[in-house]
C-alpha positions as CSV (number, residue, x, y, z in Angstrom):
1,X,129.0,-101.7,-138.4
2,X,129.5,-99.3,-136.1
3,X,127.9,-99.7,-132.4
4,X,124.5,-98.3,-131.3
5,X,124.4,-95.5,-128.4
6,X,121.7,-95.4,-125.7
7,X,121.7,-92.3,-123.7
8,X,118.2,-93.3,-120.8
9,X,116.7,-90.4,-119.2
10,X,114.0,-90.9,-116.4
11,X,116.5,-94.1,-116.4
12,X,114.7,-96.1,-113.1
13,X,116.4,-99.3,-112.4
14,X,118.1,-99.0,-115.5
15,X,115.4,-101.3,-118.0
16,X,116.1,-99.3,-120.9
17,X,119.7,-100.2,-120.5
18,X,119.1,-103.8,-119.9
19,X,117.3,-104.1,-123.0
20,X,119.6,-102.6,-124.8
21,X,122.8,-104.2,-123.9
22,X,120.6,-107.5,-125.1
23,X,120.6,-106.0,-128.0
24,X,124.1,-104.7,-128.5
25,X,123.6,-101.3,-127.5
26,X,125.9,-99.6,-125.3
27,X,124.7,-97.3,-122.7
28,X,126.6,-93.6,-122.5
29,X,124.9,-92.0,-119.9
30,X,121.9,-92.3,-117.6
31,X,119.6,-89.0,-115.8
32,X,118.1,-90.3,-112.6
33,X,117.6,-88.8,-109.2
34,X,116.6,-91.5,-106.7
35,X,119.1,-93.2,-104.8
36,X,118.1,-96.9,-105.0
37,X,118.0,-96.6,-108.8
38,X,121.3,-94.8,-109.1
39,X,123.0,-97.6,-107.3
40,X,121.1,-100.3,-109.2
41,X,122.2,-98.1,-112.5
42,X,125.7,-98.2,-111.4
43,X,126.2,-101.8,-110.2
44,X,125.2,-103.2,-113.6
45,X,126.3,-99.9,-115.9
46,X,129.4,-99.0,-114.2
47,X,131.0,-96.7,-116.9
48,X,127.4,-95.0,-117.9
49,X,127.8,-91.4,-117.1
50,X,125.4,-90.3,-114.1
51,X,124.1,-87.1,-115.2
52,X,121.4,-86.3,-112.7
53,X,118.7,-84.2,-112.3
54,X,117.4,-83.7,-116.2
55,X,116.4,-80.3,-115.7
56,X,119.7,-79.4,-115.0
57,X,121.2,-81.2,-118.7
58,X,121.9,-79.7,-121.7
59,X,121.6,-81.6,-124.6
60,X,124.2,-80.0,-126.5
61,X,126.5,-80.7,-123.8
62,X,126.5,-84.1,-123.0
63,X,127.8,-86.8,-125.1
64,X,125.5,-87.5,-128.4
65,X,124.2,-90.6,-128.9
66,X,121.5,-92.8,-131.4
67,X,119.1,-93.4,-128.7
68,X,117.4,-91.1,-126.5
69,X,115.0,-93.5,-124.1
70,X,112.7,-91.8,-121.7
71,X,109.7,-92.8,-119.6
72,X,109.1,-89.9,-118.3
73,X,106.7,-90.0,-115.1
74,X,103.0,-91.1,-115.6
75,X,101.1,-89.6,-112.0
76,X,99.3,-87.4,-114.0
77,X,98.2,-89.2,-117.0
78,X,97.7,-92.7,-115.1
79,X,93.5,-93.6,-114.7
80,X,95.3,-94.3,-111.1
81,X,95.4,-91.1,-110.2
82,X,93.4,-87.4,-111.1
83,X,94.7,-87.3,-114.8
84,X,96.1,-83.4,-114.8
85,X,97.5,-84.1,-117.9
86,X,100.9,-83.5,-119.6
87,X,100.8,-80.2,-118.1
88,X,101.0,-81.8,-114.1
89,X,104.2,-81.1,-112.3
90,X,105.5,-84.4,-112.9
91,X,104.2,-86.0,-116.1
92,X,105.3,-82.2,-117.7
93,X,109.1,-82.9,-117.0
94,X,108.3,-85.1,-120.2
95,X,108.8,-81.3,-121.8
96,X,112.7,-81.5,-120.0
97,X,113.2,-84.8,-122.5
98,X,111.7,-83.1,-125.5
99,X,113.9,-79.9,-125.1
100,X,117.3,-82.6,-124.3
101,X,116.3,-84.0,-127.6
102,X,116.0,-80.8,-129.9
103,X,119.6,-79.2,-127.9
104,X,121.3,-82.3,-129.0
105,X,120.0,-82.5,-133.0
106,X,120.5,-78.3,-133.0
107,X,123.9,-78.9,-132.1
108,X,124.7,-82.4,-134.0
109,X,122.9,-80.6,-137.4
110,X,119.4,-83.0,-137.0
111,X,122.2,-86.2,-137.1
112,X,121.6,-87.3,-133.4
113,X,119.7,-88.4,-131.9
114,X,118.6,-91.1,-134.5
115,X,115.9,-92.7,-132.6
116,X,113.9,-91.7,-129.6
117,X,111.4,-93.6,-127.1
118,X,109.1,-92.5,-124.9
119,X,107.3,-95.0,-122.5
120,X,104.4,-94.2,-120.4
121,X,101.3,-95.9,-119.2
122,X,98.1,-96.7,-121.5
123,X,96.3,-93.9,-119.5
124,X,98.5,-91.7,-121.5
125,X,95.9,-92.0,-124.5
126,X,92.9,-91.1,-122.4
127,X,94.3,-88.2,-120.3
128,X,92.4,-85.1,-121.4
129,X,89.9,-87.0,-123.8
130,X,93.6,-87.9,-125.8
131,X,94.2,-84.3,-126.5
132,X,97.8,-85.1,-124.0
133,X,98.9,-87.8,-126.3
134,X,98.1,-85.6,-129.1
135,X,100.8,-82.7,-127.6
136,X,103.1,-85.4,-127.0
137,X,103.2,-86.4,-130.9
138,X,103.2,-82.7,-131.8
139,X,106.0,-81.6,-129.5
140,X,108.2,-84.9,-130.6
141,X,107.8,-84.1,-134.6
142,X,107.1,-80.2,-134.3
143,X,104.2,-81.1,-136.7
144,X,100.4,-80.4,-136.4
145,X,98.8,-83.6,-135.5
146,X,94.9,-84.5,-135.9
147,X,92.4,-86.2,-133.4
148,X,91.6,-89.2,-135.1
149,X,88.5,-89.2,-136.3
150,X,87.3,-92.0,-134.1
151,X,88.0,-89.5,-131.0
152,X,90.4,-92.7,-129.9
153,X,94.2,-93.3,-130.2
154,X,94.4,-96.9,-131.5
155,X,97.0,-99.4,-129.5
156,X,98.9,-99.9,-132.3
157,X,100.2,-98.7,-135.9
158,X,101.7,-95.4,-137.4
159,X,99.9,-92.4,-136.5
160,X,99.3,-90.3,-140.0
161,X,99.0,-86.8,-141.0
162,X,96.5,-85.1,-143.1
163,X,98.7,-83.3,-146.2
164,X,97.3,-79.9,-148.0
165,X,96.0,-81.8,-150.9
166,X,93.7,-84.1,-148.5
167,X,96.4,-87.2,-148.9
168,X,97.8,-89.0,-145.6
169,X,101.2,-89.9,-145.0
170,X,103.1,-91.1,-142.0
171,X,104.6,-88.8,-138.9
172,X,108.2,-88.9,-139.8
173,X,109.4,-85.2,-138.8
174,X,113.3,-84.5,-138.8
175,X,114.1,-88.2,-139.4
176,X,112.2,-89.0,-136.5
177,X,109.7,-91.7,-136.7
178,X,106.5,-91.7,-134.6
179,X,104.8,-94.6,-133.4
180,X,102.2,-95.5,-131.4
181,X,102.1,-98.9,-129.6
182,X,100.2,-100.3,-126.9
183,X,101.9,-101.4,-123.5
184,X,102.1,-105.3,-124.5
185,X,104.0,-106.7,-127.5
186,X,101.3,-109.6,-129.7
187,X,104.7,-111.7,-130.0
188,X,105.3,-113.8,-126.8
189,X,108.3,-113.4,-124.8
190,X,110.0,-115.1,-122.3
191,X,109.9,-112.5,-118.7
192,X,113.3,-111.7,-117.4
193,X,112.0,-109.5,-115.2
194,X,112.9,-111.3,-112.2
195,X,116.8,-110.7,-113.1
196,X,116.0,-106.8,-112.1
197,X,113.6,-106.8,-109.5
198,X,114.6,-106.0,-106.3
199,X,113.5,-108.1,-103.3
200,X,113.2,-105.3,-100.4
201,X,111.3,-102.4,-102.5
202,X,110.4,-99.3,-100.4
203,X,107.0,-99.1,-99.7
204,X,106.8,-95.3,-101.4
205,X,107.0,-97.3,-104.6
206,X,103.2,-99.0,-104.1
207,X,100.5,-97.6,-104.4
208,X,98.5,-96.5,-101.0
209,X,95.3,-98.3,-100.0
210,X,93.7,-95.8,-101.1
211,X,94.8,-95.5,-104.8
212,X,94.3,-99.2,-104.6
213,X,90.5,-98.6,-103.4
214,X,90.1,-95.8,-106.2
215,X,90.9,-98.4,-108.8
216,X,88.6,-101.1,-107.4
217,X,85.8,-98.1,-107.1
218,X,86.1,-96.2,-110.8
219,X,86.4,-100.0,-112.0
220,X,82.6,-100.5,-110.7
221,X,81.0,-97.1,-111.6
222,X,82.3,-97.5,-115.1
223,X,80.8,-101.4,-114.8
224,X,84.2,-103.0,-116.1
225,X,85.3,-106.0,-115.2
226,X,88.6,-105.9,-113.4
227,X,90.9,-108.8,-114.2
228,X,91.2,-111.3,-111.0
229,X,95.0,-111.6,-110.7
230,X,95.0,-107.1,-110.7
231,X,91.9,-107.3,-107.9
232,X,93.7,-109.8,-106.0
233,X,96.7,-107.9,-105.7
234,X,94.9,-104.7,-105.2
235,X,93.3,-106.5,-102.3
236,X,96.2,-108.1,-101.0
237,X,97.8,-104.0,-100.9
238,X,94.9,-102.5,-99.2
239,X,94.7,-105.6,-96.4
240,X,99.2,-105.2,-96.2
241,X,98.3,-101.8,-95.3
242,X,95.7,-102.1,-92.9
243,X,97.5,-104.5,-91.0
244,X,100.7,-102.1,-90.8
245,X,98.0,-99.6,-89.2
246,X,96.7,-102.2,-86.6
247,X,100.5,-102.9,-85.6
248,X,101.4,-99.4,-85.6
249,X,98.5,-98.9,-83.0
């Protein structure tokens, strides 16, 4: 059996290629732009390609693979921030995956990639009343894909297509199948996080105090219940913060 290829764009700290070398995978190349992560990519993927800036990649000129992963940014489609949608200036370079993908399965005859994944935060099903996660499904299969009827995306399950005679079937558009799952697994694992996480993380990587205080806020004018441990640490950010400005002064 011949070995499985994972090309990560939007790489980060290298997660996707984590999981994958668990799983036998080999990683060919990696897009990231940040520093920190390139240097994390590198330490533990040494002979991964670094191909940079993904709007600068062509995906009929860079090495084909099985897997294209992407978690593309989520600013814009995370209940976190404003929710400007697919179409914000940094959760729309999900489009720069999307066009990566078709370049390399013009050029490979619809062969490669086999598989691809797309992770993103649960907001992503909400943004624009769901009509963003409904583009992302569209632009993946180049299909026309329905609202469900409910007006919800569910967190789990196939998403299906209405057919001319009235039947459903499953998305499954140029070999490519479509799923939809939420952001936890139902089986149990054990967390191995802890073997990637970096101990001295930038503070641009938390949120501010006052993303922290927007939560907390939206949380009690839509009268849900946030869940302690998430309260506490929002808490804990905004009070970190504040101290840093009494010090400062």
């Amino acid at each position: 059996m011949e070995e499985m290829t994972l090309g990560s764009l939007f790489d980060g700290i290298a997660g996707f290629p984590l999981a994958a070398q668990r799983q036998g995978i080999k990683t060919v190349w990696v897009s990231e732009i940040e520093p920190d992560c390139i240097d994390i990519a590198k330490r533990h993927f040494p002979e991964a390609l670094q191909l940079g800036d993904i709007t600068k990649i062509h995906g009929d000129k860079i090495p084909v693979v099985d897997i294209i992963s992407f978690g593309s940014p989520c600013q814009d489609l995370s209940v976190a921030g404003k929710q400007a949608g697919i179409t914000g200036s940094r959760s729309g370079l999900f489009m720069e995956a999307v066009r990566i993908t078709r370049e390399m399965r013009e050029k490979t005859n619809g062969q490669y990639p086999k598989y691809i994944i797309w992770e993103n935060v649960a907001g992503a099903f909400s943004s624009n009343k769901g009509e963003d996660f409904r583009r992302v499904l569209e632009e993946i299969t180049k299909s026309n894909i329905p609202m469900p009827k409910s007006g919800k995306w569910a967190n789990a399950g196939m998403v299906g297509i209405e057919g001319p005679g009235g039947g459903t079937f499953s998305v499954q558009r140029g070999d490519c199948l479509t799923l939809n799952f939420g952001e936890c697994p139902n089986v149990g694992n054990v967390s191995t996080l802890s073997m990637i996480l970096e101990t001295d993380v930038p503070d641009k990587y938390f949120l501010s105090a006052k993303a922290c205080w927007g939560i907390i806020r939206r949380a009690e004018a839509r009268n849900k219940e946030i869940p302690v441990i998430l309260k506490i640490a929002l808490l804990k950010r905004i009070a970190e913060e504040w101290q840093r400005t009494q010090t400062d002064k």
